[in-house]
N, C-alpha and C positions, 0 to 999 in steps of 0.2 A: 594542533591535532587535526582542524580542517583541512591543511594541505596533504596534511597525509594520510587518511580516509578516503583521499581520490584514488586510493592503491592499496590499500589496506581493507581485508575485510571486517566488516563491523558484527563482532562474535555477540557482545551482550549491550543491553541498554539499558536507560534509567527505567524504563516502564516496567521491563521485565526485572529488576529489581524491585519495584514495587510490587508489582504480581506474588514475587515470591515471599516477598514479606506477607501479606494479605494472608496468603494461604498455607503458614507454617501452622502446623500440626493436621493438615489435611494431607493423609497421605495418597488419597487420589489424583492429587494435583501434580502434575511433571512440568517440565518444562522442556519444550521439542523445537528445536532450531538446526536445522542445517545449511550452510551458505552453499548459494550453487551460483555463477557467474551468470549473465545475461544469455550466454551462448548455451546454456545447460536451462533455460527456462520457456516454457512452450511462448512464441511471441500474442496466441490469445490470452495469456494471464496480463500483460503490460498494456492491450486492447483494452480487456475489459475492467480495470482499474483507472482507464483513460476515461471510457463513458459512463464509470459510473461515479468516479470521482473529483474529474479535471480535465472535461474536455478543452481546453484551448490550455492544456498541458505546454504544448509546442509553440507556444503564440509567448505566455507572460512572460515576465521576469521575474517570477515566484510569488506574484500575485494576482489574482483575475480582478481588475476593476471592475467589470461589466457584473460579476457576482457579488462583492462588494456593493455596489450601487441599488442592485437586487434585497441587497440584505437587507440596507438603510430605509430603502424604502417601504420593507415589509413591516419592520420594527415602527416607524412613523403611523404606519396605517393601524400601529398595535395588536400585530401579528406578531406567532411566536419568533423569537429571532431565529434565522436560519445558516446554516454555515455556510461560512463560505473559505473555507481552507483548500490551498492546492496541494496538489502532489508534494511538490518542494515546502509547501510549510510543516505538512504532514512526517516530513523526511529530516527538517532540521527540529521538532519536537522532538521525534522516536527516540534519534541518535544523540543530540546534547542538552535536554533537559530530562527534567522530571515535572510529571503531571499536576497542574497547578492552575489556578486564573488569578490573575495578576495581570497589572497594568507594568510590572516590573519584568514578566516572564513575557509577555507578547512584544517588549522592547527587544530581549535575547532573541527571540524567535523571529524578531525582524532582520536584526544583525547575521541570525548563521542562515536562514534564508538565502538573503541576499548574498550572503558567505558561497551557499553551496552552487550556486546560481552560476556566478563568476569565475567559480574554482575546479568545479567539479562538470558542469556540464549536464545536460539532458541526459545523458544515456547513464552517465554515473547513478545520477539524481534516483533513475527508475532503477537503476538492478541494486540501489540498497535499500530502495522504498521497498520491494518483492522479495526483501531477503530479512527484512526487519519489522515489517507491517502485521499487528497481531491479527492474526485472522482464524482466529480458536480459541479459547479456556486452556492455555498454556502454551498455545501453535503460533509462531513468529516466522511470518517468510513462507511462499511460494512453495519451496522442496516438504517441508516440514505440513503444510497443510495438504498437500497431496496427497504425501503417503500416509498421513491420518487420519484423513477425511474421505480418501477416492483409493487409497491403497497401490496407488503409484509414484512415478517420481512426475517431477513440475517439467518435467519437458513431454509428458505425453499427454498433459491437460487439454480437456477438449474445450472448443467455444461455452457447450452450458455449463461444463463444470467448474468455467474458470468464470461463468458469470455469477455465478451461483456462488462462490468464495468473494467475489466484487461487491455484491448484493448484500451480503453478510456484512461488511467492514464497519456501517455504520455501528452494529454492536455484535461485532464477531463473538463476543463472550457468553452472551443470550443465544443469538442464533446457527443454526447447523448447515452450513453448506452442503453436508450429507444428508441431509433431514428435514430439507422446507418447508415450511408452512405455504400455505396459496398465496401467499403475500410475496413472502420472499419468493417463490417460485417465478409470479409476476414479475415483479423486480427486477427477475434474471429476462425475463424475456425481455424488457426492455432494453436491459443492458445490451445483450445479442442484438439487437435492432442498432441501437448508436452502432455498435463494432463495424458494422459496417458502415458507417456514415464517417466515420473522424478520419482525419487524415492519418497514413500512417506512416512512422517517423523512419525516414531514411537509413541511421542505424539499425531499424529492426528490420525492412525489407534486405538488407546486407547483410544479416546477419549470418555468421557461419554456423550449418546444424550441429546441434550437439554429437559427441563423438559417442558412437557405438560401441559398446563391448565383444570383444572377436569371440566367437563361439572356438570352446576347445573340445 
């Protein structure tokens, strides 16, 4: 299945099966996903999901030591532990497990990690992270949080709106990208501040613009 997920779009996932378990018999509850390619997604959504969840995205090999080492040491000093998941671990959770803590489930998560790492590539990695990443109270993915949140599609997302959705991730479910509090607002600003600091990754300066619709 991981060789062929480098080509294949990734329609549903464990979480979003749990999600919808959670919330049977609420009928306000939906569940809103649309997959759009890398070339169909504004390149500030992939920026601001870089600074505000993985800047040396482009550096690991699906793991950041340097935040690891950050972590250990917080926890030593008997601070709360802090996360340190990258993009790519983020990406092999979404898509082949289900949500769990286990010293069983962080071995899996090590294996499709490194799985997607080697198989898939960087640019894979991010347009199924943007297309599967719950980033709403039933909103998975990039297209799906735009036109839910901002009333557009994910290729006309601007710098703050897509930091503003970045901001959000640590609990997309609580908080509103549409809606922030001063907190998240903050948050976003910072994000906007890295965006321009991190490198930015060669497939997405290349990337070709989304295709237009011909006016009839």
């Amino acid at each position: 299945m991981m060789f062929a997920l480098k080509w294949i779009p990734v329609y549903y996932t464990p979480l979003m099966l749990v999600r919808t378990a959670e919330n049977i018999g609420d009928s306000s509850f939906k569940t809103h996903k649309k997959w759009r390619s890398l070339d169909n997604i504004s390149d500030n959504m992939a920026m601001a999901v870089m600074a505000s969840e993985d800047t040396r995205f482009l550096t690991h090999w699906g793991f950041d030591l340097v935040e690891i080492d950050k972590a250990v040491a917080a926890s030593k000093r008997g601070k709360r532990l802090r996360g340190a998941s990258t993009i790519s671990q983020q990406t092999a959770k979404n898509v082949f497990l289900f949500p769990s803590r286990s010293w069983v489930r962080k071995g899996f998560e090590a294996y499709y990690t490194l799985g997607i790492e080697l198989i898939w590539g960087k640019e894979r990695i991010m347009e199924v992270y943007l297309n599967v990443a719950e980033m709403g109270r039933g909103i998975y993915g990039a297209e799906a949080a735009a036109q839910e949140l901002f009333d557009k599609p994910a290729a006309k997302l601007s710098r703050r709106e897509s930091a503003l959705i970045a901001a959000a991730l640590p609990n997309p479910v609580k908080r509103r990208a549409n809606s922030p509090t001063a907190y998240l607002s903050s948050r976003a600003y910072s994000i906007e501040r890295m965006m321009g600091m991190i490198e930015v990754p060669e497939w997405l300066a290349d990337k070709k613009p989304a295709k237009k619709k011909s006016k009839k």
